[in-house]
C-alpha positions as CSV (number, residue, x, y, z in Angstrom):
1,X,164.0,23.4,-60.3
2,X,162.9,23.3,-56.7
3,X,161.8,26.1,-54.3
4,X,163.3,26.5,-51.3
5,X,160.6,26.9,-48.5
6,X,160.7,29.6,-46.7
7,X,162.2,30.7,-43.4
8,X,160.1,29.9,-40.0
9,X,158.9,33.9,-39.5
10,X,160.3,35.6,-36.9
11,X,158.2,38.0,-34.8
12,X,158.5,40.9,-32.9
13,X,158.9,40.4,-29.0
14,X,159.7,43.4,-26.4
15,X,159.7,43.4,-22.9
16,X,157.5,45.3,-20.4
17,X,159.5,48.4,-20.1
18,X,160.2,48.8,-24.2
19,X,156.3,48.1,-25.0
20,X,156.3,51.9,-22.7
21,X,158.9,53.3,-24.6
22,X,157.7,52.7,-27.8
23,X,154.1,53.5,-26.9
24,X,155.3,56.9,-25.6
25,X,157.0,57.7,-28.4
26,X,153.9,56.6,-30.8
27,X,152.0,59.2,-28.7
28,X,154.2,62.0,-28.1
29,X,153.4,65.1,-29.5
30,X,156.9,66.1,-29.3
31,X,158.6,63.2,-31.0
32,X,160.1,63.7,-34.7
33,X,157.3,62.5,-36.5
34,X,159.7,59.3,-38.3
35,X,160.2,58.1,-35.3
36,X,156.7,58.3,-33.7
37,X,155.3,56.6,-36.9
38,X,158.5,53.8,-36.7
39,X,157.2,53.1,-33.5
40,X,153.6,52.8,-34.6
41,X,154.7,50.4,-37.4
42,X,156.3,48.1,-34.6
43,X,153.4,48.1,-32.2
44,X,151.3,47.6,-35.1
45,X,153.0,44.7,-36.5
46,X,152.9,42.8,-32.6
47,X,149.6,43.4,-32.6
48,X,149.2,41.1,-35.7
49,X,148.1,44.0,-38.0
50,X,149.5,42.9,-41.4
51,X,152.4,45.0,-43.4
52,X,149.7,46.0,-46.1
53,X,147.4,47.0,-43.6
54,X,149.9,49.0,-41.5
55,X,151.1,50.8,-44.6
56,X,147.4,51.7,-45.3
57,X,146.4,53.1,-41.6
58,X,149.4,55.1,-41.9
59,X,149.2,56.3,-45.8
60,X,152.7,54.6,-46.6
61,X,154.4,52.0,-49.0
62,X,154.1,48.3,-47.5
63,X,158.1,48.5,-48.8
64,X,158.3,51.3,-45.8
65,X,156.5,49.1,-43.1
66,X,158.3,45.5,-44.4
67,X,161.7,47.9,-44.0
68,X,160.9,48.8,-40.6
69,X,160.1,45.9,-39.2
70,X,163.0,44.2,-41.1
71,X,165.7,46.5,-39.6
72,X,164.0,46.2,-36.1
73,X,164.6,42.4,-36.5
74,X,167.9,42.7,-37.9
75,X,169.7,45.1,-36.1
76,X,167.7,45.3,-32.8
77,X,168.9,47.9,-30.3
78,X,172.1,48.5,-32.1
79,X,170.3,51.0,-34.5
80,X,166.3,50.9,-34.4
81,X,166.2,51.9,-30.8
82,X,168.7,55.2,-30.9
83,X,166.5,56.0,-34.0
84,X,163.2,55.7,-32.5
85,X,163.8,56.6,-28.9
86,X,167.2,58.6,-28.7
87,X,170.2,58.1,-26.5
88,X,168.1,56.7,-23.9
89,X,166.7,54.0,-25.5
90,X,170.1,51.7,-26.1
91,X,168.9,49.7,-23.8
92,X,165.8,48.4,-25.8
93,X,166.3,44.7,-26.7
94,X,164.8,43.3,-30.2
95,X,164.0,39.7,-30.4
């Protein structure tokens, strides 16, 4: 029985104005802490820190960070960006 190779990765890519966003709300020390540390997982994993590593810096599952990252790639702005910004961040595209 043969394996089927996997998919061609896809990576994280955000424009000029969202890299802002989502480093604000990584720094904030106002933020909902879920959403700072969603943020931090993104910017993280475009840095080309791994998922295992990730998880470790922020003493969490690699399932959490893999889930994250998954979600952002999936669903993009339709639900990653109100979670991690708020209203205001609808407009925050995920390729």
């Amino acid at each position: 029985m043969g394996h089927a190779l996997p998919e061609e990765a896809q990576t994280l890519q955000f424009t000029e104005d969202e890299l802002r966003k989502l480093e604000s709300v990584r720094r904030s020390r106002t933020e909902e802490e879920r959403r700072a540390r969603r943020a931090a997982f993104l910017l993280d994993s475009l840095s080309g820190q791994g998922n295992q590593t990730i998880a470790q810096h922020h003493h969490v599952t690699r399932s959490t960070v893999v889930l994250c990252v998954q979600k952002c790639l999936e669903f993009g702005s339709d639900r990653l960006g109100a979670e991690l910004c708020g209203p205001e961040a609808q407009g925050l595209r995920y390729s």
